[in-house]
N, C-alpha and C positions, 0 to 999 in steps of 0.2 A: 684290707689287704687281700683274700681271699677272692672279694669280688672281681679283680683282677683276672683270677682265673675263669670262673665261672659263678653267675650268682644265685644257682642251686647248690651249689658245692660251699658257697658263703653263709646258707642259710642251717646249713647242718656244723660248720663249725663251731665248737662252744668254747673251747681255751687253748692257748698255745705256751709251748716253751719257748723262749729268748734267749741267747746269749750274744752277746752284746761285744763287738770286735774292736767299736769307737763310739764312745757313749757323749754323747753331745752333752745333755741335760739331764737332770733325775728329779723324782718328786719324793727318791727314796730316802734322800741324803739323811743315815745316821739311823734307817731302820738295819733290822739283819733279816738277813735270804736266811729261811728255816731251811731251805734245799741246797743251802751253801757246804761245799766241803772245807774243813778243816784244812789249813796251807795252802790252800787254792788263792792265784787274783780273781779278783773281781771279774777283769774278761775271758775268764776262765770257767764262770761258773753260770747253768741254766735258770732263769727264773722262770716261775707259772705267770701267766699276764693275761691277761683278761682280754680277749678280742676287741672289746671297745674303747682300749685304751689304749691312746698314744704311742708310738713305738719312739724312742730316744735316743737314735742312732742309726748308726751301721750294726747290723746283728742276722744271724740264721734265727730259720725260725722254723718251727714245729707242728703242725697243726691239728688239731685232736677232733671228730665229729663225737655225738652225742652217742653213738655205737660201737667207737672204740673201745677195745678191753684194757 
């Protein structure tokens, strides 16, 4: 995803937030988001995702390098 941009700026990113607008598929089905709020939907709410993984939608996304605070 990243790479897109630039693929120095891919190589410093380590994880991202997702939040998911139109969720096509999930590998989640039936776990629970610990980063889930309480009363919140689902496309409502950010999950941590792993840069190497799959993205399962339409969703913004977040990007975090290794020097972020």
């Amino acid at each position: 995803m990243a790479c897109g941009i630039s693929k120095q700026f891919a190589e410093k990113i380590i994880v991202c937030k997702v939040k998911y607008s139109k969720r096509i598929a999930t590998l989640d089905e039936g776990l629970l988001n610990p980063e889930a709020e309480d009363g919140k939907e689902e496309q409502d709410q950010w999950f941590a995702w792993d840069v190497n993984r799959v993205l399962e939608g339409d969703c913004e996304l977040v990007l975090f390098k290794f020097d972020d605070p």
